[in-house]
Each structure stands twice: as C-alpha cells, then as structure tokens.
N, C-alpha and C positions, 0 to 999 in steps of 0.2 A: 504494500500500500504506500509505502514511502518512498518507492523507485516510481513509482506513476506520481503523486503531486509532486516531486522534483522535477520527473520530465516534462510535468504540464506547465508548470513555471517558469522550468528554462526556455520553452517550447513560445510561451507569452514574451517574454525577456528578449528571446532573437524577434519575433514579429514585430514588438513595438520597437528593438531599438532599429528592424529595417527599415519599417514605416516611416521614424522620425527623421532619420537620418536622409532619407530619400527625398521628403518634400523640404530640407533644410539641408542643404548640404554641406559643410565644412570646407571640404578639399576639390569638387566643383571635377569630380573625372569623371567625362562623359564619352561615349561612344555613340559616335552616327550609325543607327542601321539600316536608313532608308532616307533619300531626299528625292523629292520629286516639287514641280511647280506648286502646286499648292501650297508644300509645308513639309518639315522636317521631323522622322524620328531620329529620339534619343533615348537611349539609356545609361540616368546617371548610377553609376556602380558605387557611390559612398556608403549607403545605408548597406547593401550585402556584403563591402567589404567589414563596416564597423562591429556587421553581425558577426562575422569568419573571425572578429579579432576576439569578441567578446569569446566566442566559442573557444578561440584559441588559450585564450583566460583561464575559463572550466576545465577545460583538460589539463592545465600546467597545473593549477589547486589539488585536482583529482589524483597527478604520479605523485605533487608532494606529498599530501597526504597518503599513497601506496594504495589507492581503490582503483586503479584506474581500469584493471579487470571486470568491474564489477558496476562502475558509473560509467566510464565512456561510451558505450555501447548504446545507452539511452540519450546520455548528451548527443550524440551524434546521430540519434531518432531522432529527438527535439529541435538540432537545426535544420537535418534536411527537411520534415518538415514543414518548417518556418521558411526556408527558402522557397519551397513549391508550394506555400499557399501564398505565399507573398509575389510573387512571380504571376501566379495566377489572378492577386486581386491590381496589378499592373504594379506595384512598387517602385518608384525609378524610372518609369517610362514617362517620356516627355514631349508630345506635339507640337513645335512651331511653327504657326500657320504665316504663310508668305505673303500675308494681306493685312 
C-alpha cells in the first residue's frame, strides 16, 4: 500500500512539475516540428526535461538510501507515466500563428 501512494505522488510531482515548467519556461529550449504558412509548431522540452531531473533526484535518494531494488522500478512507472499522459494532454507544445 505504500509502494502505490508513493508512486501516485511521484506520478502527481513529475505531471505538475511538466505542466508548470512547460507553460513557464526557464531555459526557453524549443524545437521546430513543423512550419508551414499559417503558423509554427513547437515543442518547448523544459518542463520534460525539469521532470527527467526531478526523477533523476528520486533515484540518487533511493541508491543513497540502498532501496533502489525495490523503489526504482515504481519511480520509473510514475515518470513514464507522467510523460505519456503529459505528452498526451499536449504539455510543451506550442502554435504560432503567422497572422
């Protein structure tokens, strides 16, 4: 029961800090994947990368503390996840229209 509210926490923790970071972005690293006359896609990558750090976080806590057997497995359920739902509700993706 404590391996599931941890992973649904961390699982919350990477979504929002995709979410936030994606409509605020700090560090402004965007990739074009599409321009056409009307307008411009973009995908800014701050918010999945700030998630990937935060993740990256969890897992250095989890060898120091020696579980890493035993928590990573779910931490790294909880971000992927959080990337595929975040991915899915557009996170990062960015239209500018040419008018």
């Amino acid at each position: 029961m404590k391996k599931a509210v941890t992973t649904l926490l961390q699982f919350f923790l990477f979504l929002i800090v995709f979410g936030a970071f994606s409509l605020f972005p700090p560090f402004h690293i965007q990739h074009v994947l599409s321009s056409t006359p009307a307008g411009t896609r973009i995908f800014v990558a701050d918010g999945l990368l700030l998630a990937f750090a935060v993740y990256l976080l969890i897992v250095l806590i989890e060898v120091l503390m020696k579980r890493l057997r035993l928590s990573a497995p779910w931490t790294t359920l909880a971000f992927v996840l959080a990337a595929i739902l975040g991915l899915l509700m557009k996170f990062g993706l960015l239209t500018r229209s040419a008018f």
